[in-house]
Backbone as a ProteinNet text record, in pm:
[ID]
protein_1_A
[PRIMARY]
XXXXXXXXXXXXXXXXXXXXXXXXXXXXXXXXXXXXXXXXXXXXXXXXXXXXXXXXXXXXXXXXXXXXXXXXXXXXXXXXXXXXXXXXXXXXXXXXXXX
[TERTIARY]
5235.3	5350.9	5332.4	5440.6	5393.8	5476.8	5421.5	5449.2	5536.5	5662.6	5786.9	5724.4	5629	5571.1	5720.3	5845	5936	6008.7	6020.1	6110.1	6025.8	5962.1	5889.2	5762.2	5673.6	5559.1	5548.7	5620.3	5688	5714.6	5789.1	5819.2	5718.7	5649.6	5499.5	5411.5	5401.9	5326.2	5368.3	5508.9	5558.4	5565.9	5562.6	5529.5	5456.9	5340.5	5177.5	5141.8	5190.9	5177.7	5256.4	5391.1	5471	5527.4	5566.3	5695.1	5805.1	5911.8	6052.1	6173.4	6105.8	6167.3	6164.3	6235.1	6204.4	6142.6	6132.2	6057.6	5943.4	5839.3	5732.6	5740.5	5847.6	5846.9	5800.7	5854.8	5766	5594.8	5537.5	5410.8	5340.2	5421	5351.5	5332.2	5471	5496.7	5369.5	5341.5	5214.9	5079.4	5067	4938.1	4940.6	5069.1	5039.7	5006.7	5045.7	5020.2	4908.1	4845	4689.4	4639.6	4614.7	4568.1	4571.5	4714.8	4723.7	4603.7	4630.4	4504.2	4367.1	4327.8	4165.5	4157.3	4221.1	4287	4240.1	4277.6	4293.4	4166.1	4099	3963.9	3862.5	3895.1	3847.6	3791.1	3895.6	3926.1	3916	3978.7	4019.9	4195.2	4213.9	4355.2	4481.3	4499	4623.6	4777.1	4829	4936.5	5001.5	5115	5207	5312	5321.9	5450.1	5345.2	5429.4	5368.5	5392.2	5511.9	5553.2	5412.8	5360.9	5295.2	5173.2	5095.3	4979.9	4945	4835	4764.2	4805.5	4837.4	4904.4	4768.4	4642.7	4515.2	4504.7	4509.8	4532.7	4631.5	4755.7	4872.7	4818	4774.9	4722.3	4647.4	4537.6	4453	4486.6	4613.6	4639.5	4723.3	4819.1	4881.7	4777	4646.2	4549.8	4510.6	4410.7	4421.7	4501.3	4616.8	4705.1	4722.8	4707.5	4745.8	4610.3	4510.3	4400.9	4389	4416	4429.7	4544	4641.5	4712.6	4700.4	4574.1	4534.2	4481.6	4385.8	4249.3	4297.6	4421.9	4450.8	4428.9	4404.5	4392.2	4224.2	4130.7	4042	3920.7	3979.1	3881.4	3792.6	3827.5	3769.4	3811.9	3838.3	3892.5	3750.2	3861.7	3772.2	3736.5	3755.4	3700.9	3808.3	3730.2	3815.3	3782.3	3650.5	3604.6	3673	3713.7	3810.8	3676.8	3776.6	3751	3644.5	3560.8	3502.3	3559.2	3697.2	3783.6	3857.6	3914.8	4005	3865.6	3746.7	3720.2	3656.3	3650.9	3646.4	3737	3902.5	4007.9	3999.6	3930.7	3938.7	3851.5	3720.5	3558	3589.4	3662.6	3692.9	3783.2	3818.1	3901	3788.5	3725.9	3606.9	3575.9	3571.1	3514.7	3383.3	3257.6	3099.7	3099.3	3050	2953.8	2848.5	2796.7	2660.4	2600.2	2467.7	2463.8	2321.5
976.2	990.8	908.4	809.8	760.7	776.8	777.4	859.4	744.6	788	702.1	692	560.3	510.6	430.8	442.4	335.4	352.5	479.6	525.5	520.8	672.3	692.3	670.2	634	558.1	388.6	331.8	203.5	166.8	272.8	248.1	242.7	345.9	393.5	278.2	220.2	79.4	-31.6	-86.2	-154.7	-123.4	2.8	8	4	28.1	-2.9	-143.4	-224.2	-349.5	-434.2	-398.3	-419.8	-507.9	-514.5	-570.3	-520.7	-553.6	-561.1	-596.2	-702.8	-783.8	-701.5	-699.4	-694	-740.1	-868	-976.9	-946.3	-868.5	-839	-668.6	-637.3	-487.5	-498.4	-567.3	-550.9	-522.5	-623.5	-650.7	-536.9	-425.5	-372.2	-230.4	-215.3	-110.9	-119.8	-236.7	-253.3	-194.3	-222.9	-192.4	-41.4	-39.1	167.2	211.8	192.2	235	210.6	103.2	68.8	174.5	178.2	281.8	423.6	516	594.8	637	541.1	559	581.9	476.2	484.7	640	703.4	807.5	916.3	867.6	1002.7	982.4	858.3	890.4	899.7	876.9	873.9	1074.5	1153.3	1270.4	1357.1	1322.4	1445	1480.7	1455	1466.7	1513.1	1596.9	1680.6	1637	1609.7	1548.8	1440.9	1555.7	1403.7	1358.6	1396.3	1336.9	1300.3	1229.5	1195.8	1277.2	1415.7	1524.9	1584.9	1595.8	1720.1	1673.9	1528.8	1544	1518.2	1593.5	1590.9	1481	1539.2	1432	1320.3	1338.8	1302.1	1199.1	1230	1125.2	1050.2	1094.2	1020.2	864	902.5	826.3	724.7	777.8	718.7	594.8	667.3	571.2	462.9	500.1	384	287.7	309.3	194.5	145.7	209	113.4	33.3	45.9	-30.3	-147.5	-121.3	-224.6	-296.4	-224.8	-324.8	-443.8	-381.8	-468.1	-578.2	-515.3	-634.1	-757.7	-751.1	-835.2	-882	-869.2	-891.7	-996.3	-1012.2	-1062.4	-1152	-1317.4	-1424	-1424.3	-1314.2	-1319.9	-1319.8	-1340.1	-1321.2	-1200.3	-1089.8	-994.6	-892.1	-1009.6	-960.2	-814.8	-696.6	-636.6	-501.5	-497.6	-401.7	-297	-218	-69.7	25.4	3.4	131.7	118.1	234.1	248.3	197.9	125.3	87.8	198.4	194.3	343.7	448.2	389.8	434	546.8	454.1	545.3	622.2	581	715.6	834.6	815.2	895.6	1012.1	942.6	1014.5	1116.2	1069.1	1155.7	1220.5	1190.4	1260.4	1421.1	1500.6	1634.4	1715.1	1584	1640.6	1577.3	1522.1	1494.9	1606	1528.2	1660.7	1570.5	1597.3	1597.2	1646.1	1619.7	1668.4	1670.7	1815.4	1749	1764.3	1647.6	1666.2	1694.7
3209.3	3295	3421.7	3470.8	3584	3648.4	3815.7	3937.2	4003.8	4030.2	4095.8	4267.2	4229.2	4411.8	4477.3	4434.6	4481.4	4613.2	4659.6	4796	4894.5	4925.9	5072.3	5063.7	4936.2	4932.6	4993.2	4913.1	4951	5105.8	5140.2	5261.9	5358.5	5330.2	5417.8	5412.4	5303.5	5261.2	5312.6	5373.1	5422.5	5575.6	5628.2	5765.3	5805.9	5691.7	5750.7	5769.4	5628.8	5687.4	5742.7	5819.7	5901.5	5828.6	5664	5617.2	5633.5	5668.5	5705.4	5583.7	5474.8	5369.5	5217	5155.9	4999.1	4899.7	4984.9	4829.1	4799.5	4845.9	4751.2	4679.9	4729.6	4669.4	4537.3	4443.4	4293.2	4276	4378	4388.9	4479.3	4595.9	4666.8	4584	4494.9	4394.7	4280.1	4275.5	4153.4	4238.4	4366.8	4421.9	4500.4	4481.1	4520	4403.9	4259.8	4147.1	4133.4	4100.9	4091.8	4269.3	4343.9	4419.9	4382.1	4311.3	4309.2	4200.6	4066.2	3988.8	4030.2	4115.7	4174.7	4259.1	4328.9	4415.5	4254.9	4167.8	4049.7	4023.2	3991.2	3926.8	4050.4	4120	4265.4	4292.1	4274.8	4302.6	4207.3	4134.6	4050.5	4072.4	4134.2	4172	4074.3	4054.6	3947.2	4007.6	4104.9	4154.2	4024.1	4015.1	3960.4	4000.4	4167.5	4224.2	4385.4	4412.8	4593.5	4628.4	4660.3	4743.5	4680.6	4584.1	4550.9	4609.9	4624.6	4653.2	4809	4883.6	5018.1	5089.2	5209.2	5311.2	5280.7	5303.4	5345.4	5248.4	5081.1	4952.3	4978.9	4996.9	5037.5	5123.4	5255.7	5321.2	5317.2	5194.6	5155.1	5024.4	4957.1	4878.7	4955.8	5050.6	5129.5	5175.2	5264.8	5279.3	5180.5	5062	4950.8	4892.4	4877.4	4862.3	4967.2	5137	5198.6	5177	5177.9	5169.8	5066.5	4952.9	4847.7	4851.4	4881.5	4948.6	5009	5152.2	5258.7	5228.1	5088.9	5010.4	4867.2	4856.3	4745.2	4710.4	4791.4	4790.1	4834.1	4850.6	4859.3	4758.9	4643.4	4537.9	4516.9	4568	4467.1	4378.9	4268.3	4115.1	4126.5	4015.9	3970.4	4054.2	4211.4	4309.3	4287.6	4256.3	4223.7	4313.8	4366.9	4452.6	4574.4	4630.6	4779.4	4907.9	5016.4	5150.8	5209	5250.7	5313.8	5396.6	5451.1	5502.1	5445	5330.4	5239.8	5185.6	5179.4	5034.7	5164.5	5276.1	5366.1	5356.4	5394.9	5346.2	5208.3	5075.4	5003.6	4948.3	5032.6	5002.5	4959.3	5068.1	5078.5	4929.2	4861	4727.8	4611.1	4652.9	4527.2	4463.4	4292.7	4237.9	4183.8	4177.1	4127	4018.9	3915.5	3798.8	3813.2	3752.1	3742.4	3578	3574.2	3418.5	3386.9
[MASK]
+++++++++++++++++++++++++++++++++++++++++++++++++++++++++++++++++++++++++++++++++++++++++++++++++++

C-alpha cells in the first residue's frame, strides 16, 4: 500500500527547501517516498498515512528527503542510511533485535 506523500508532506518538503515552483514535484514526491521507506526500515514504523505517524518521523522523513535532494548531483548512489540528524529524530521509535 503506498502512502499519498502529495499534499502536506510535499508542501513541508518544499518549505524546507524553500521551493516556491512545481517543476520538481514529481521528483520531490519520489524522495519523500524513498525516505518514508528508510523511516519504516529505519523504525519499525506501522504508519500508513502521514496523519497517523509521529510529528518527530514526520520530520525526520521531510530532512531525509531534503537531504537527498541537495545530495543528488553528488554521487552517492546507494546511501540509504539517514543523516545523523534525521536518525537522531527517530532513534526513540527504533525497534532492536536481539539474536
Amino acid at each position: 500500500m503506498q502512502t499519498d506523500l502529495s499534499g502536506q508532506p510535499l508542501d513541508e518538503l518544499k518549505q524546507w527547501l524553500a521551493i516556491s515552483t512545481n517543476e520538481d514535484d514529481a521528483l520531490l514526491i519520489r524522495l519523500l517516498e524513498a525516505a518514508w521507506q528508510v523511516c519504516r526500515q529505519f523504525t519499525g514504523m506501522s504508519a500508513t498515512s502521514w496523519d497517523e505517524a509521529e510529528e518527530a518521523l514526520r520530520q525526520g522523513i521531510v530532512r531525509h528527503a531534503a537531504h537527498q535532494y541537495r545530495e543528488r548531483d553528488g554521487g552517492g548512489e546507494g546511501e540509504s542510511y539517514p543523516p545523523a540528524a534525521v536518525a537522531a529524530l527517530w532513534r526513540p521509535w527504533r525497534t532492536l533485535r536481539l539474536s
